[in-house]
PADO-32387 format. One record per atom (N, C-alpha, C): residue number from 1; x, y, z; atom name; residue in one letter. Coordinates in steps of 0.02 Angstrom, whole numbers, plus 50000, padded with zeros to 5 digits. Example, Ala and Ser with C-alpha at 12.3 -4.5 7.8 and 13.67 -1.06 7.14 Angstrom:
   num       x       y       z   atome   residu
     1   50660   49716   50390       N        A
     1   50615   49775   50390      CA        A
     1   50660   49835   50390       C        A
     2   50642   49888   50354       N        S
     2   50684   49947   50357      CA        S
     2   50645   50002   50394       C        S
% end
This chain:
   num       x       y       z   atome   residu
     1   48230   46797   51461       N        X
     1   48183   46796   51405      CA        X
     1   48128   46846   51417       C        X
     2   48132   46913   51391       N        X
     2   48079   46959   51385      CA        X
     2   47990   46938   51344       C        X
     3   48046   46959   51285       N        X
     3   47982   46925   51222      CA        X
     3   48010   46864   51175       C        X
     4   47968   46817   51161       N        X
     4   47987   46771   51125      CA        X
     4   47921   46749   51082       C        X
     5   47937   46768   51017       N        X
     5   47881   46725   50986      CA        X
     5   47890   46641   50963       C        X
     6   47826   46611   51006       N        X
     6   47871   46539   50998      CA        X
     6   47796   46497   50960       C        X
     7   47763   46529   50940       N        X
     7   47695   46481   50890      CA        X
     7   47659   46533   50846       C        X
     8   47646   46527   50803       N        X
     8   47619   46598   50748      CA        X
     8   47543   46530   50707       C        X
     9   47518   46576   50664       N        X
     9   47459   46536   50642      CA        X
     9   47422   46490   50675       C        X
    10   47422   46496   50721       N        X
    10   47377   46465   50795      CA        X
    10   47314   46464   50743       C        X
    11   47270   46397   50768       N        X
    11   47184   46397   50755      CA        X
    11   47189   46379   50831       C        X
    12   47149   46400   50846       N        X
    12   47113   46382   50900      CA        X
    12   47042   46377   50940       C        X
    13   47031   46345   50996       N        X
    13   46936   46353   51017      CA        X
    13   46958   46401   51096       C        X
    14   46912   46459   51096       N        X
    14   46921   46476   51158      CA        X
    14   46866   46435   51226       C        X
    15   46903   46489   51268       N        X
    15   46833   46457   51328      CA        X
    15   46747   46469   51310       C        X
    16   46744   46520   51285       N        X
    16   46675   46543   51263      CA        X
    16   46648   46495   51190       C        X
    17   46705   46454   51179       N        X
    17   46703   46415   51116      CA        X
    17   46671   46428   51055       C        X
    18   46712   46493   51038       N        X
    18   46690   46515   50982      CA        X
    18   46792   46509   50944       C        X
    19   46802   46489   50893       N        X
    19   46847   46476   50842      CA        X
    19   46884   46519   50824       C        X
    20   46942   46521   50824       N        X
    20   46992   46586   50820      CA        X
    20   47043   46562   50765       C        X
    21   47079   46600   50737       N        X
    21   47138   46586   50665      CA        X
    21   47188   46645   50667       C        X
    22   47243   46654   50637       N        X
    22   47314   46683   50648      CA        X
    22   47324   46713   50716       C        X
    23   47326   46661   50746       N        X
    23   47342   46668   50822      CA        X
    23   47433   46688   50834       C        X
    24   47459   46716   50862       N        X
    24   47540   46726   50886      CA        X
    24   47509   46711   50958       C        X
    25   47592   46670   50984       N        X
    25   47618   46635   51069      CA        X
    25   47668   46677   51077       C        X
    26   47665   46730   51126       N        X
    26   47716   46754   51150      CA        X
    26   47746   46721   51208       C        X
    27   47799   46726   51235       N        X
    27   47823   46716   51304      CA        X
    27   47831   46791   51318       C        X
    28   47812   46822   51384       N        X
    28   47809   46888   51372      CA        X
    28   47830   46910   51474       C        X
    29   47900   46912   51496       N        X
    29   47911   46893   51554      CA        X
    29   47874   46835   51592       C        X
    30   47890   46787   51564       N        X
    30   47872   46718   51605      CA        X
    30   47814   46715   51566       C        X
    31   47774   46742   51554       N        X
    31   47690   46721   51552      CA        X
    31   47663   46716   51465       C        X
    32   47629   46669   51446       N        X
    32   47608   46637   51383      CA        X
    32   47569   46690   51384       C        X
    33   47557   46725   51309       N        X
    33   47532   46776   51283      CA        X
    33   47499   46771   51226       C        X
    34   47426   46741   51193       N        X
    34   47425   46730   51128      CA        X
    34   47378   46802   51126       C        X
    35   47396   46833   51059       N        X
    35   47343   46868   51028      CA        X
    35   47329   46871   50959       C        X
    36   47277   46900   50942       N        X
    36   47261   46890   50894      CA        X
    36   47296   46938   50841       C        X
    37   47280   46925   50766       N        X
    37   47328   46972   50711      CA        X
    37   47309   47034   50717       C        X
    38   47240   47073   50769       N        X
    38   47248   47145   50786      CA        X
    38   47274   47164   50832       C        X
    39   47310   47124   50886       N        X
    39   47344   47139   50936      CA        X
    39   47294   47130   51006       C        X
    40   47251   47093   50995       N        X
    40   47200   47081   51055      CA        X
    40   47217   47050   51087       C        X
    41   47238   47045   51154       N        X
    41   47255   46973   51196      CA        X
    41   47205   46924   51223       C        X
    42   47215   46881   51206       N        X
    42   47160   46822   51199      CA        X
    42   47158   46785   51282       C        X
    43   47131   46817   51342       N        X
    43   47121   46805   51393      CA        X
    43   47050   46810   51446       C        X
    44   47037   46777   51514       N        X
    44   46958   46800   51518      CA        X
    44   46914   46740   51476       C        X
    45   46874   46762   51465       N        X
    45   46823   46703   51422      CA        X
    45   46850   46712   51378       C        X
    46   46899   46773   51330       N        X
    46   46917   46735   51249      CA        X
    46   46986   46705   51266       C        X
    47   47013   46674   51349       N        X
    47   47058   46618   51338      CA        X
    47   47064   46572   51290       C        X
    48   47107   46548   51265       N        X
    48   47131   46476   51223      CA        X
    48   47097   46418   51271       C        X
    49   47052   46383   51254       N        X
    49   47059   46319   51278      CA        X
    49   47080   46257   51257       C        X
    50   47103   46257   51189       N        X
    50   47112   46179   51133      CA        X
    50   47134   46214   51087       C        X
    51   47172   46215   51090       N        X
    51   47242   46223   51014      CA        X
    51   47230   46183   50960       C        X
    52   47204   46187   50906       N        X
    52   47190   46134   50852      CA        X
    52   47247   46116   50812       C        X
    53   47280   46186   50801       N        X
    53   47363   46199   50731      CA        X
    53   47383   46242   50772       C        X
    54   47445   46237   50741       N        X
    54   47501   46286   50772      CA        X
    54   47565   46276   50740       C        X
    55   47593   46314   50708       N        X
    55   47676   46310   50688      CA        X
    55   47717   46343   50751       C        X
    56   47754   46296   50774       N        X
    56   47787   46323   50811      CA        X
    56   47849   46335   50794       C        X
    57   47874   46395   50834       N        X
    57   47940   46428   50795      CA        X
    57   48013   46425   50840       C        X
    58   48007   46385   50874       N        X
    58   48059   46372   50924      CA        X
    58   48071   46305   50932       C        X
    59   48126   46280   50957       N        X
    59   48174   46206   50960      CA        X
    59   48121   46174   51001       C        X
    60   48082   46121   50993       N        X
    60   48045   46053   51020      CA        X
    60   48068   46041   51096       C        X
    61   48152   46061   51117       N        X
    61   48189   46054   51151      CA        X
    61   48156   46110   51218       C        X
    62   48126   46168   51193       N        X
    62   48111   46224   51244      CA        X
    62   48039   46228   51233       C        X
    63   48001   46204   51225       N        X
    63   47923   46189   51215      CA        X
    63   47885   46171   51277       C        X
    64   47933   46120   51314       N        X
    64   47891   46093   51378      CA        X
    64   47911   46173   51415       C        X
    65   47964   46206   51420       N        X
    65   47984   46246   51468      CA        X
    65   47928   46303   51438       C        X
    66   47891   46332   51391       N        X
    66   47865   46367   51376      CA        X
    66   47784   46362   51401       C        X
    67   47783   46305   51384       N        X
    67   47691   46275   51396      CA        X
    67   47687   46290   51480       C        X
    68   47763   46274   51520       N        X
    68   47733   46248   51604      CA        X
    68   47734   46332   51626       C        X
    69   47734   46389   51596       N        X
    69   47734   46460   51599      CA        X
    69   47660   46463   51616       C        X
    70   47638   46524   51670       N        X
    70   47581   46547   51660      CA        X
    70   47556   46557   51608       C        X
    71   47480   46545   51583       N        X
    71   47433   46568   51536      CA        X
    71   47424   46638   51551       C        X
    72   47444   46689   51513       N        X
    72   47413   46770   51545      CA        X
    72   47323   46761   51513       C        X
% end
């Protein structure tokens, strides 16, 4: 698994807890990748800390195997 987009329309709160919206979840060699709809990667203090929404776009079945991936 190279790239996988597996959650799109993310809201989310980062660490700096300021409020984020059209978030994409990559899997991106092993490691969880969200960025934002300009292509920013959301890491550092603008980490994800609390996922509010999320459509996720992959089988319920491969979800735990995605989450236990590094956070990049």
């Amino acid at each position: 698994m190279n790239n996988l987009v597996f959650a799109q329309n993310i809201k989310a709160v980062l660490e700096d807890n300021t409020e984020v919206t059209e978030v994409t979840g990559t899997l991106v060699d092993n490691k969880r990748i969200y960025k934002l709809s300009d292509n920013t990667v959301l890491t550092g203090a603008k980490k994800i800390k609390k996922i509010k929404f999320a459509t996720f776009v992959v089988p319920a079945e491969i979800l735990p195997f995605i989450m236990s991936k590094e956070n990049e």
